[in-house]
C-alpha positions as CSV (number, residue, x, y, z in Angstrom):
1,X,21.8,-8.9,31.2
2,X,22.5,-12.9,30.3
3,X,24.5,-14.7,33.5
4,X,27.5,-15.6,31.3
5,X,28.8,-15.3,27.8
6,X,31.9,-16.9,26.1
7,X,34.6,-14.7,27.1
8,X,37.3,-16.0,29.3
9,X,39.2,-12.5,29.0
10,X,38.6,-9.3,26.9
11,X,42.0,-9.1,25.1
12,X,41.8,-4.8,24.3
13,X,42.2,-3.8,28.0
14,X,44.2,-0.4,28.7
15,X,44.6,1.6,32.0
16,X,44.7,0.9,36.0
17,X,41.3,0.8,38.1
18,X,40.2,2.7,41.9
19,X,37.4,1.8,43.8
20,X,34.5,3.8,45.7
21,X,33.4,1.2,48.0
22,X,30.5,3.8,49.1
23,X,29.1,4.7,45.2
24,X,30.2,1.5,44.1
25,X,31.9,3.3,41.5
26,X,35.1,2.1,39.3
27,X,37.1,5.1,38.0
28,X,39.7,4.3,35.7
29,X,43.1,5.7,34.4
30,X,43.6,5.5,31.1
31,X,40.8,3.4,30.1
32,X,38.5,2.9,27.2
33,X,35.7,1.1,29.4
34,X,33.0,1.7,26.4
35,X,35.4,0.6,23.1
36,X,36.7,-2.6,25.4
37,X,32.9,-4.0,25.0
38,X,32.7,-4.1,28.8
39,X,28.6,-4.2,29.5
40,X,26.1,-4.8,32.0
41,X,26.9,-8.4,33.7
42,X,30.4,-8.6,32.5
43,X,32.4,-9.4,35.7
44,X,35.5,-7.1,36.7
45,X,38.5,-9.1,38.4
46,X,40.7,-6.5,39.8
47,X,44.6,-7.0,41.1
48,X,46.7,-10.0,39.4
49,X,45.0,-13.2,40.2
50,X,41.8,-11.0,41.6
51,X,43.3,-10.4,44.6
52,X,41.2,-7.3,45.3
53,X,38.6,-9.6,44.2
54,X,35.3,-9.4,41.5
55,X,32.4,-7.5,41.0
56,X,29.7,-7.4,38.3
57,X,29.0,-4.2,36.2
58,X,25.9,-2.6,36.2
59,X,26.6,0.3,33.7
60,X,29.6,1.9,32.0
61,X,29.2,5.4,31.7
62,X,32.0,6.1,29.7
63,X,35.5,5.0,28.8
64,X,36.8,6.1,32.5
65,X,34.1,5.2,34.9
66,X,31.3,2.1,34.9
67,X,29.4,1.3,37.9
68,X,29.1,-2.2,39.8
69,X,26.5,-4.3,41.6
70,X,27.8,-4.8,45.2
71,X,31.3,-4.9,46.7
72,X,30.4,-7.9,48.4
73,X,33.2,-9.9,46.6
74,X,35.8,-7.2,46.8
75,X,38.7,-7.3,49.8
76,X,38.1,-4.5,51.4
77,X,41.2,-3.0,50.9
78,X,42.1,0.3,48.8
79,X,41.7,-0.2,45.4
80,X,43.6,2.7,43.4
81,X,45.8,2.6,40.7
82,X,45.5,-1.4,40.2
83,X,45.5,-3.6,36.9
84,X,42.1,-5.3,36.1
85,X,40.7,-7.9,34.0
86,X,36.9,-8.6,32.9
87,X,35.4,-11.7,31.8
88,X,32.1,-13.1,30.6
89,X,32.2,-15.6,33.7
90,X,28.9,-16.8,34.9
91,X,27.7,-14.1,37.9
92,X,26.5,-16.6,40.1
93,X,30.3,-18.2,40.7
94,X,31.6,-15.0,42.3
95,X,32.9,-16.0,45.9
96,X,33.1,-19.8,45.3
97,X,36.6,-19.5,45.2
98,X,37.0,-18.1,48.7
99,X,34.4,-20.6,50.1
100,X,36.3,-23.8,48.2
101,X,39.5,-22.9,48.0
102,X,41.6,-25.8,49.7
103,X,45.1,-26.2,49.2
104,X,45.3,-25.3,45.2
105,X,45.6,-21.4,46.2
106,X,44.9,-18.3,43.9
107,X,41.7,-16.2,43.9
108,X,40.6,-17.0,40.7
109,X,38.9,-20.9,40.2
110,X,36.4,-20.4,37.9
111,X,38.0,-20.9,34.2
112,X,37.0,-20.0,30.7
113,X,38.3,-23.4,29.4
114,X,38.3,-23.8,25.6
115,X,38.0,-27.1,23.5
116,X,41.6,-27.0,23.2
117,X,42.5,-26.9,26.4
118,X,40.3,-29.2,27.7
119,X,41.9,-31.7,25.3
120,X,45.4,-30.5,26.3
121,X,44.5,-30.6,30.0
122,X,43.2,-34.6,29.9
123,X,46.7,-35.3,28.9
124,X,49.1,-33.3,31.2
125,X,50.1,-34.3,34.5
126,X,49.5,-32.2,37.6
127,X,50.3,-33.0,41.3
128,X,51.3,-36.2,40.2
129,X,48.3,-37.4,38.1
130,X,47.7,-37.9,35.1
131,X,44.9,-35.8,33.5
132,X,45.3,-33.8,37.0
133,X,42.9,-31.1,35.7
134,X,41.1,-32.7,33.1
135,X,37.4,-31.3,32.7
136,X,34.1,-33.0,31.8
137,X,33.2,-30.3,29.3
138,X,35.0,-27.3,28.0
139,X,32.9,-24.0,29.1
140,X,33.0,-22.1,32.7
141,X,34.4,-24.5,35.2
142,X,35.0,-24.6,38.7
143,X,38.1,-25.8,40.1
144,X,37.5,-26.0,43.7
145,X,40.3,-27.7,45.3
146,X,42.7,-30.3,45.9
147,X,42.3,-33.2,49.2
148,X,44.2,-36.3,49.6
149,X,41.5,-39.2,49.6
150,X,41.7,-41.9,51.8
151,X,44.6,-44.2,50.1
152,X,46.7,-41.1,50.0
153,X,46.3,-39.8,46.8
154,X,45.8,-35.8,45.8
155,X,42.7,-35.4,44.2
156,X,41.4,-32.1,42.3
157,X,37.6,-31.1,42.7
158,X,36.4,-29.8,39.4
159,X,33.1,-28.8,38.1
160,X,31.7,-27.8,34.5
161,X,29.4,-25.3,35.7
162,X,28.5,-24.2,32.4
163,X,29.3,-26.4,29.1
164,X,30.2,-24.6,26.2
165,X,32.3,-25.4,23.3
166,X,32.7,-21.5,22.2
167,X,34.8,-20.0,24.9
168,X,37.0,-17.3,23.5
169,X,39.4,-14.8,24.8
170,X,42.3,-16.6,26.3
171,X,43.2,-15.6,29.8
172,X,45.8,-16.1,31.9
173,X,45.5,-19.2,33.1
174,X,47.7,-21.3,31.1
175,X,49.7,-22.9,34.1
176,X,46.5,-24.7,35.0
177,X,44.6,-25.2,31.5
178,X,47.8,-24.6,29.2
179,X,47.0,-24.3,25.5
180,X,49.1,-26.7,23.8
């Protein structure tokens, strides 16, 4: 099982997910868990913008069921019947985003950022700056959140947590790393 890989988002994804918080079991509905690609370490982000929150797999059984780590990062909450994404994403991130999330909002602040965005990204403005997200490295980075320093400026907190020039898979997360 490698920590991360260079998928931002797995493009062939079908179906809706439930959760058994007590097997740790994902059962899905009209999935195809096994031709997707989904393996061992891949990380499942389930509700739109992970708002039920991620989990690593541990083993797909078959296109309808796959098994997970913990539920550690999950809400809680039900889970049945909801949309789902899965990413290469490095395992170690899971929960920074609840820990660092500041004012920027959303669940999900660790990005697959490819060259092209990166490039697009040092030239767009956001809250008011210029190059507002603009990233040391394309590869798995952390955005953390935004502060207002001491002069009064917003600032964004951003950090390449793994640099890679090969990330592939677009996800949705264009309003914050757009691709052109």
């Amino acid at each position: 099982m490698a920590l991360w890989g260079n998928k931002d988002s797995f493009s062939n994804l079908t179906g809706t997910v439930s959760v058994d918080y007590a097997t740790k079991v994902v059962t899905g509905s009209g999935t195809t868990f096994v031709t997707a690609g989904i393996s061992t370490g891949d990380v499942i982000s389930i509700g739109a913008g992970n708002t039920f929150g991620q989990a690593v797999v541990t083993s797909v059984t078959s296109a309808t069921q796959l098994s997970i780590a913990s539920t550690q990062f999950l809400s809680g909450a039900a889970i049945s019947g909801i949309a789902y994404t899965v990413s290469e994403e490095p395992v170690y991130s899971l929960g920074v985003g609840e820990a660092l999330r500041g004012t920027l909002g959303g669940p999900s602040l660790v990005y697959g950022v490819d060259a092209t965005e990166a490039t697009v990204a040092a030239a767009t403005t956001a809250f008011g700056k210029e190059a507002g997200f603009a990233v040391a490295h394309a590869g798995w980075v952390a955005v953390a959140a935004t502060y207002t320093d001491s002069n009064g400026r917003v600032r964004i907190k951003s950090e390449t947590l793994v640099a890679s020039g090969s990330i592939t898979g677009d996800a949705t997360d264009d309003a914050i790393f757009p691709d052109s």
